[in-house]
Structures are given as C-alpha cells and as structure tokens.
KOLKE-868415 format. One line per field, with one value per atom (N, C-alpha, C, O): residue number from 1; atom name; x, y, z. Coordinates in Angstrom, 1 decimal. Example, Ala and Ser with C-alpha at 12.3 -4.5 7.8 and 13.67 -1.06 7.14 Angstrom:
// KOLKE-868415
k	c(1:1:1:1:2:2:2:2) $
a	c(N:CA:C:O:N:CA:C:O) $
px	c(13.2:12.3:13.2:14.2:12.8:13.7:12.9:13.4) $
py	c(-5.7:-4.5:-3.3:-3.3:-2.2:-1.1:0.0:1.1) $
pz	c(7.8:7.8:7.8:8.5:7.1:7.1:7.9:8.0) $
***
This chain:
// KOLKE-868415
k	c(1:1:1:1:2:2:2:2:3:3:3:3:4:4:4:4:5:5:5:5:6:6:6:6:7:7:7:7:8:8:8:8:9:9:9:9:10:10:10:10:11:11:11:11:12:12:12:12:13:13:13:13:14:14:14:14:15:15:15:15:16:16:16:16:17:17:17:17:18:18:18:18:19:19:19:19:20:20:20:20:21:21:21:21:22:22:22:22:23:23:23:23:24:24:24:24:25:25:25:25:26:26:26:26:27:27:27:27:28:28:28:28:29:29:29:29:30:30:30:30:31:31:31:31:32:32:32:32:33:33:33:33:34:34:34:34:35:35:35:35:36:36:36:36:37:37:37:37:38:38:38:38:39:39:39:39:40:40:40:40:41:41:41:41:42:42:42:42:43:43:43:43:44:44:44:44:45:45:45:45:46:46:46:46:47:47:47:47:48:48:48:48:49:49:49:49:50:50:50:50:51:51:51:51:52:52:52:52:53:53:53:53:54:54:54:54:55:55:55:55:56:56:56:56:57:57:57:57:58:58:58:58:59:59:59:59:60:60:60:60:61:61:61:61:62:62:62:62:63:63:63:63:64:64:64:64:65:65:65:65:66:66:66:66:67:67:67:67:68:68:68:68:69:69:69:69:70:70:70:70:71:71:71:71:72:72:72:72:73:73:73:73:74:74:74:74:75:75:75:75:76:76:76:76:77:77:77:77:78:78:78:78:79:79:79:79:80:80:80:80:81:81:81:81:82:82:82:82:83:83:83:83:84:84:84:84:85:85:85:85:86:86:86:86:87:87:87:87:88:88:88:88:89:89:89:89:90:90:90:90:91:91:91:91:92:92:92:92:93:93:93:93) $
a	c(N:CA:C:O:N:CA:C:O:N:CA:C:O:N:CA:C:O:N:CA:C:O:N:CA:C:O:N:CA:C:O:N:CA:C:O:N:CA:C:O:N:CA:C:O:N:CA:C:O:N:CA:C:O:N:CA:C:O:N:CA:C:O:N:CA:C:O:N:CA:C:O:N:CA:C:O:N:CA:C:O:N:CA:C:O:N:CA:C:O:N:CA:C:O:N:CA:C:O:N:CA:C:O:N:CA:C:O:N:CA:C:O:N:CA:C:O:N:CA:C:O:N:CA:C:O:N:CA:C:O:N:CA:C:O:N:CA:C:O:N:CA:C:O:N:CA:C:O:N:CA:C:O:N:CA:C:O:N:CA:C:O:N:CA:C:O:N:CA:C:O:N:CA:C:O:N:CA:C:O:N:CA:C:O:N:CA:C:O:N:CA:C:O:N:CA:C:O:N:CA:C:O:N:CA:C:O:N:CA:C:O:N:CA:C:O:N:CA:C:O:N:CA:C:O:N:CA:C:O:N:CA:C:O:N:CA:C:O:N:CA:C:O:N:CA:C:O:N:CA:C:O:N:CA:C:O:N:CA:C:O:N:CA:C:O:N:CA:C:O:N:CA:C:O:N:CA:C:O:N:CA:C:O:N:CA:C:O:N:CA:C:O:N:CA:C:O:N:CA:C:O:N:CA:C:O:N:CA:C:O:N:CA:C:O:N:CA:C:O:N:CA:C:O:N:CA:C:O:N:CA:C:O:N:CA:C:O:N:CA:C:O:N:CA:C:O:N:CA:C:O:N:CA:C:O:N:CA:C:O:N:CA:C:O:N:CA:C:O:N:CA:C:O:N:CA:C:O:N:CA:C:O:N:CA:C:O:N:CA:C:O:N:CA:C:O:N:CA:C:O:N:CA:C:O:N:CA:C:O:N:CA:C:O:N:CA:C:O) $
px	c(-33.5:-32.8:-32.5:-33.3:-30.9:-31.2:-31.0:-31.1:-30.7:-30.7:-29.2:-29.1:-28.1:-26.7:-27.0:-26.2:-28.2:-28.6:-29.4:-29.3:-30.1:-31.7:-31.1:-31.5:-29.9:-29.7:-29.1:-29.4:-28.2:-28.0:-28.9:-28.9:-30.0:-31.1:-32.0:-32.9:-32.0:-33.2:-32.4:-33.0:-31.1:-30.4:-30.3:-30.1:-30.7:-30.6:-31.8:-32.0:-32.8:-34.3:-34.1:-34.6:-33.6:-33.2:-32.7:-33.0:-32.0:-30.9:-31.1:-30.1:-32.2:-32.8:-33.7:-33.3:-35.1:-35.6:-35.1:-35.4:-34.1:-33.2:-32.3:-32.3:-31.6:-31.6:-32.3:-32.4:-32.9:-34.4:-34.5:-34.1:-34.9:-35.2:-34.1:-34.1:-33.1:-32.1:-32.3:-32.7:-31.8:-32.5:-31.7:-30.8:-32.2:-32.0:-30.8:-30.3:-29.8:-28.4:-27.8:-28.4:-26.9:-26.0:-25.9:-26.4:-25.4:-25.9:-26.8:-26.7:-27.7:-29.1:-29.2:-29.0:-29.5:-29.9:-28.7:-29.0:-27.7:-26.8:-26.4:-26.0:-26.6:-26.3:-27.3:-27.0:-28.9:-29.6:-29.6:-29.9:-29.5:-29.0:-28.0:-28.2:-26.8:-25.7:-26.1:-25.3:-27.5:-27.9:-29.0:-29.0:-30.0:-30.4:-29.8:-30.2:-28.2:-27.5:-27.1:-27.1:-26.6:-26.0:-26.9:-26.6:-28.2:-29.5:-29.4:-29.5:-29.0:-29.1:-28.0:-28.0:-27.0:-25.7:-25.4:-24.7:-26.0:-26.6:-27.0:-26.4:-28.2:-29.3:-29.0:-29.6:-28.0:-27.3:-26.2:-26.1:-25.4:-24.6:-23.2:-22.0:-23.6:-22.1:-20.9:-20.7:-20.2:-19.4:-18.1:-17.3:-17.8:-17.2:-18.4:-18.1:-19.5:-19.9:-20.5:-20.8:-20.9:-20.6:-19.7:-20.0:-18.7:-17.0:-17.4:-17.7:-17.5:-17.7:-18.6:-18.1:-19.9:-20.9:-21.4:-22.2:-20.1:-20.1:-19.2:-19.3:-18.6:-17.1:-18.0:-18.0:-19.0:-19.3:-20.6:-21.1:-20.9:-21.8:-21.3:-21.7:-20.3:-19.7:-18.6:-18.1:-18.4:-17.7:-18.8:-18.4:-20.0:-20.7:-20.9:-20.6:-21.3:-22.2:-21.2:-21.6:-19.7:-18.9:-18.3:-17.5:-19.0:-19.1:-20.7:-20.7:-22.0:-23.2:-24.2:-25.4:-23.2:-24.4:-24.4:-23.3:-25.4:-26.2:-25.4:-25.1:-25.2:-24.8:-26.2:-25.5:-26.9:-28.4:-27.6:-27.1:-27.5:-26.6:-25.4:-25.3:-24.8:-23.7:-23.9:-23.3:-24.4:-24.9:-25.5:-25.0:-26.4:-27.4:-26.4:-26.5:-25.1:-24.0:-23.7:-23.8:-23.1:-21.9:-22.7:-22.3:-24.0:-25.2:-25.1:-25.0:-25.0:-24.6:-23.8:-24.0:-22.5:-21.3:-21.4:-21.1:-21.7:-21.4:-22.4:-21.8:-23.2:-24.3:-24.2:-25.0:-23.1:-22.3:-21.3:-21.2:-20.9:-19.3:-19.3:-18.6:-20.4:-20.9:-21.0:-20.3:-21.8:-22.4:-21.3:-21.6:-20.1:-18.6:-18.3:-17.6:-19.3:-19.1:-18.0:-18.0:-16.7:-15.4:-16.1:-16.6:-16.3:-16.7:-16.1:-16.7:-14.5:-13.4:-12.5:-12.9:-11.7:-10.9:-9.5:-8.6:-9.4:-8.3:-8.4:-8.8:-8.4:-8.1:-8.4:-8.1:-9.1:-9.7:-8.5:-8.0:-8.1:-7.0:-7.5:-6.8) $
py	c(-36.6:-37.8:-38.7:-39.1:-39.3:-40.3:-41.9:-42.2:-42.6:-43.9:-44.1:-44.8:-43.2:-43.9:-42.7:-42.7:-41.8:-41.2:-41.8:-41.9:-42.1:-43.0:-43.6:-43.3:-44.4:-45.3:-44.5:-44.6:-43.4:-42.5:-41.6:-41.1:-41.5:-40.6:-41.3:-40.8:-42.1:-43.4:-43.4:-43.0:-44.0:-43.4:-42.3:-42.4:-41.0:-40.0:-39.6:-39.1:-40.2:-40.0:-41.2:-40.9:-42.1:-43.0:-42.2:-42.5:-41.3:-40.6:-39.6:-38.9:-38.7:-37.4:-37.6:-37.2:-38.4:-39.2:-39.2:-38.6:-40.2:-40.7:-39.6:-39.7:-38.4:-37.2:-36.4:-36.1:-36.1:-35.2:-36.4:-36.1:-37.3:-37.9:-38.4:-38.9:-37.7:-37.1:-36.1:-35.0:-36.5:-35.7:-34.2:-34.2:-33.1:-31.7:-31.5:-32.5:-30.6:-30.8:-29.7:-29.4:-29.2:-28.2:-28.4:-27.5:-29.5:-29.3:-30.3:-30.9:-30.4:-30.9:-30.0:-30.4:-28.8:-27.9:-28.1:-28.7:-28.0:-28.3:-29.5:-29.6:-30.4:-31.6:-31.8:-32.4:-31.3:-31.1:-30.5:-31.0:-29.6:-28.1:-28.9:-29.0:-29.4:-30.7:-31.4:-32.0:-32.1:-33.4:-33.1:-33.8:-32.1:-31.2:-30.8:-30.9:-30.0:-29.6:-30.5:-30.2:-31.8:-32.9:-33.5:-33.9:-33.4:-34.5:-33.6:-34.0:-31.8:-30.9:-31.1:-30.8:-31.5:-31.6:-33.3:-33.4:-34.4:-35.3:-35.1:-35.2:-34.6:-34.6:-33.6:-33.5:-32.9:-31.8:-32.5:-32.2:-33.5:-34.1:-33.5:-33.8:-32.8:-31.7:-31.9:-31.7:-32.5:-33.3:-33.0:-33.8:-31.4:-30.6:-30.9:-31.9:-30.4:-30.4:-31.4:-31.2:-32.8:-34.0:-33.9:-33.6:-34.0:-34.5:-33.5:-33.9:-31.8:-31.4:-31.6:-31.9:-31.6:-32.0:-33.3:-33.5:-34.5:-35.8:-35.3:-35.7:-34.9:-34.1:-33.9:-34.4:-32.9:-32.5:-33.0:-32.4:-33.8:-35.1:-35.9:-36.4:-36.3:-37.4:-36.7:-37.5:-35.3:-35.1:-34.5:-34.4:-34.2:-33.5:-35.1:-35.1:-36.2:-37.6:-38.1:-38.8:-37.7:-38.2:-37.6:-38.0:-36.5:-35.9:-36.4:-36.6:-36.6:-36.7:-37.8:-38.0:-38.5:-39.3:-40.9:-41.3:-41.5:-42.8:-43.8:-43.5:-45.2:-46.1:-46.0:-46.1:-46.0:-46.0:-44.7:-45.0:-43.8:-43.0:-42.8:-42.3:-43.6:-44.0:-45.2:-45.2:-46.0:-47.3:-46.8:-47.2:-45.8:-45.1:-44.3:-44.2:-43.5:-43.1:-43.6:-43.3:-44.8:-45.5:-46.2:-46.0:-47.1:-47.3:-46.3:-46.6:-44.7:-43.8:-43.5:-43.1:-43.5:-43.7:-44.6:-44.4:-45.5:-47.0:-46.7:-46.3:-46.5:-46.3:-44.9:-44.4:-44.2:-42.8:-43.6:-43.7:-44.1:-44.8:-45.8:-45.8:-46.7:-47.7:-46.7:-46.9:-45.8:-45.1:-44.4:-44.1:-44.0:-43.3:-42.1:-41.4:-41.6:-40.2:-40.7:-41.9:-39.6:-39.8:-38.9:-37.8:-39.7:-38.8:-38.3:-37.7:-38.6:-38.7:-37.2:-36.9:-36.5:-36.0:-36.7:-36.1:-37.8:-38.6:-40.0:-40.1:-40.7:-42.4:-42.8:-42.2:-43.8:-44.5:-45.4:-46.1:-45.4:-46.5:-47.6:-48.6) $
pz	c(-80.4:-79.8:-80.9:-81.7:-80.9:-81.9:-81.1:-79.9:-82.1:-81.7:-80.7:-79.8:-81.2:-80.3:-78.6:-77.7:-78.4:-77.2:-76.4:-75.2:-76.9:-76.6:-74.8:-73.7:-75.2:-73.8:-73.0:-71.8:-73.4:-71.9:-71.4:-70.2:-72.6:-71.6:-71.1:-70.4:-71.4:-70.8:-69.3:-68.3:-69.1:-68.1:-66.7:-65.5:-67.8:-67.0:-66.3:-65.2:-67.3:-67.0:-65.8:-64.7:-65.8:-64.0:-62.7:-61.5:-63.3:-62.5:-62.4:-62.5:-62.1:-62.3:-61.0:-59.9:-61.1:-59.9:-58.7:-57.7:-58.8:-57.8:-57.2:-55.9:-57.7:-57.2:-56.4:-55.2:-57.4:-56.5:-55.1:-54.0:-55.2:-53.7:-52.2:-51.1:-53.3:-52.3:-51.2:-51.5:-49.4:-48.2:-48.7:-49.6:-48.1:-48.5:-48.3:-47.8:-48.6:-47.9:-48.7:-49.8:-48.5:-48.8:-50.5:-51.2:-51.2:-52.3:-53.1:-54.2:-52.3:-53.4:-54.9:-56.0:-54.4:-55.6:-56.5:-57.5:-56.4:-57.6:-58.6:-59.8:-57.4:-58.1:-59.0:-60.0:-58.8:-59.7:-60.6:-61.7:-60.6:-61.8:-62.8:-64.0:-62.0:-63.2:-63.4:-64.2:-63.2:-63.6:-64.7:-65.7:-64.6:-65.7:-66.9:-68.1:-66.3:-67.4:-68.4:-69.6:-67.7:-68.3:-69.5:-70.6:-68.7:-69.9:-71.2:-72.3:-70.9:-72.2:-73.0:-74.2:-72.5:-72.7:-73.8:-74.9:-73.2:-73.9:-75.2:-76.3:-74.9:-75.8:-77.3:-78.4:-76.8:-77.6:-78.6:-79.8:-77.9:-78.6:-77.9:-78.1:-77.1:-76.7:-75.4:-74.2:-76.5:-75.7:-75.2:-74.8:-75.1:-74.3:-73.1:-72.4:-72.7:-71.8:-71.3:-70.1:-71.8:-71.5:-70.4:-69.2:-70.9:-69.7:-68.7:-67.6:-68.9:-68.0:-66.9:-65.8:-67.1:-66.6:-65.4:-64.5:-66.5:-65.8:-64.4:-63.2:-64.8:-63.7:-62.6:-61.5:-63.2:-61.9:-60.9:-59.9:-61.3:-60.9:-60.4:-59.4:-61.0:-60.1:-58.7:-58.0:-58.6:-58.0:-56.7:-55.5:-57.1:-56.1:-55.4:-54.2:-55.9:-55.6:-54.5:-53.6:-54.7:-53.7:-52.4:-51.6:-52.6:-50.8:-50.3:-49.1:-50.8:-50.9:-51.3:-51.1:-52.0:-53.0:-52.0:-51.4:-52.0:-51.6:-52.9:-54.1:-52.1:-52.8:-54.4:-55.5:-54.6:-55.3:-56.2:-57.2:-55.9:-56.5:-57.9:-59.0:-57.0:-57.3:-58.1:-59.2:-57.9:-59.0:-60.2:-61.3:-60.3:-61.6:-62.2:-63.5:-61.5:-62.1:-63.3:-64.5:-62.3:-63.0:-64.5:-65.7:-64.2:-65.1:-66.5:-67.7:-65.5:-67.2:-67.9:-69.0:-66.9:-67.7:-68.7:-69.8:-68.2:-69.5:-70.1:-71.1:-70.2:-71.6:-72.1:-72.8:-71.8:-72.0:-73.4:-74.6:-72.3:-73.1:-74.3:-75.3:-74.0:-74.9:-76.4:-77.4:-76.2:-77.2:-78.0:-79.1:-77.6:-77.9:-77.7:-78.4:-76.4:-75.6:-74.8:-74.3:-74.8:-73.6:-72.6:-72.9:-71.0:-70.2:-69.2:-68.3:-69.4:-68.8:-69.5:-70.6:-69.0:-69.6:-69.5:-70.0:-69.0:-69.2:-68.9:-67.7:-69.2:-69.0:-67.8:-66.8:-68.0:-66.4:-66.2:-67.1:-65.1:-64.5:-64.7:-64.3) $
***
C-alpha cells in the first residue's frame, strides 16, 4: 500500500462491511466478488481494472444498493479521484 492508496482503501475497507450487511438478494454475492475485486484492483495500482470494477459496482448498487450504499460509493470515488485514479471511462457531466 502506498501513501496516494492508503485513502481509497481505508474507503473500501468502509465499503466492504456495509455490503456484506446488505439483505440477501439476487445479487448480493456479486456485488461482493466486485467489491473484493476492486480492493485488489486498488491495491494493485491497476487502473484498467479500477474503471472496470468501479463500473460494475456502481452499476450493481443502482438496481440494489441502500442510500448508505451509495454515500460510501460516492465517499470512494472521490478518494479514488483525489488520489489521480480515472474511475470513469469518460467524463462526468
């Protein structure tokens, strides 16, 4: 881990929790498996799979995810972004 990771996985380690205590549902298990992948994906530096990963987290969170959710998200985006990971494959409106 170095110093410009430290705050998105401080982050994820928020956002890992907060999943798992999500009610059972069609995709619990995945969103977990991407939120796993993602901390490796971090912690790796690997920022093809970054964008991917965030993709698919935030796309599971929006058939599924609890406002609490969605706040620890967004929480890691920006401490994503802050740090000069793009977690976007294109420009936020």
């Amino acid at each position: 881990m170095s110093e410009r990771t430290a705050p998105a996985l401080a982050k994820l380690d928020e956002l890992l929790p907060i999943l798992r205590g999500q009610a059972a549902g069609k995709d619990t298990e995945r969103i977990l498996e991407e939120g796993e992948a993602l901390r490796r994906a971090v912690a790796a530096f690997h920022m093809e799979a970054i964008r991917f990963r965030m993709h698919n987290v935030e796309r599971l969170l929006k058939t599924a995810g609890s406002a609490t959710q969605h706040q620890a998200f967004d929480e890691l985006r920006h401490a994503l972004e802050t740090a000069g990971f793009h977690t976007r494959s294109h420009s936020a409106p």
